[in-house]
C-alpha positions, 0 to 999 in steps of 0.5 A, a space after each residue: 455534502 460529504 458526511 464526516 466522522 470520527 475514526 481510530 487508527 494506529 498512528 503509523 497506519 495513519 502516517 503510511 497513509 499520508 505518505 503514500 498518499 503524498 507520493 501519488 499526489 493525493 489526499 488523505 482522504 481520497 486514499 481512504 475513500 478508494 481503500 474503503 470503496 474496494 472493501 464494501 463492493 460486492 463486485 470486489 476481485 480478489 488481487 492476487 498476493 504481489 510477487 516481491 522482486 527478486 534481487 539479482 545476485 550478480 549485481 547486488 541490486 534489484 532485478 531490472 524494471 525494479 525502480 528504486 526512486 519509486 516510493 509509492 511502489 516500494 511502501 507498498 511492497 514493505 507494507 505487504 511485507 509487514 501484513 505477511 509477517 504478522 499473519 494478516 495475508 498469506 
């Protein structure tokens, strides 16, 4: 049986989290249990940083292959936006 515990987050961590995991159709807690499995593996690859897309200038929108309707993928994006801003990756 699955063990249970208390934690303390930020409450718009947590409500990214629960928008991110409705986006991919998932629970809260798979989400959580992926995002812990990647950080306590000794065989954990380091990602690179992602490559935000660029913008097309001649048509005011994001380049082709960027897709809009994508939330998942565009949370992510903002969310390693905030993480560079604060500081938190490079």
């Amino acid at each position: 049986m699955p063990g249970r515990t208390t934690v303390r987050l930020p409450t718009e961590l947590i409500a990214r989290a629960k928008r991110k995991a409705a986006a991919e159709g998932r629970t809260l807690t798979s989400l959580i249990e992926d995002g812990l499995r990647l950080v306590v593996a000794d065989t954990a690859k380091h990602r690179p940083d992602r490559v935000m897309p660029r913008i097309s200038k001649a048509r005011g929108g994001p380049i082709p292959g960027v897709d809009l309707g994508d939330l998942a993928s565009l949370q992510e994006m903002d969310d390693q936006d905030d993480r560079r801003r604060t500081g938190q990756i490079r």
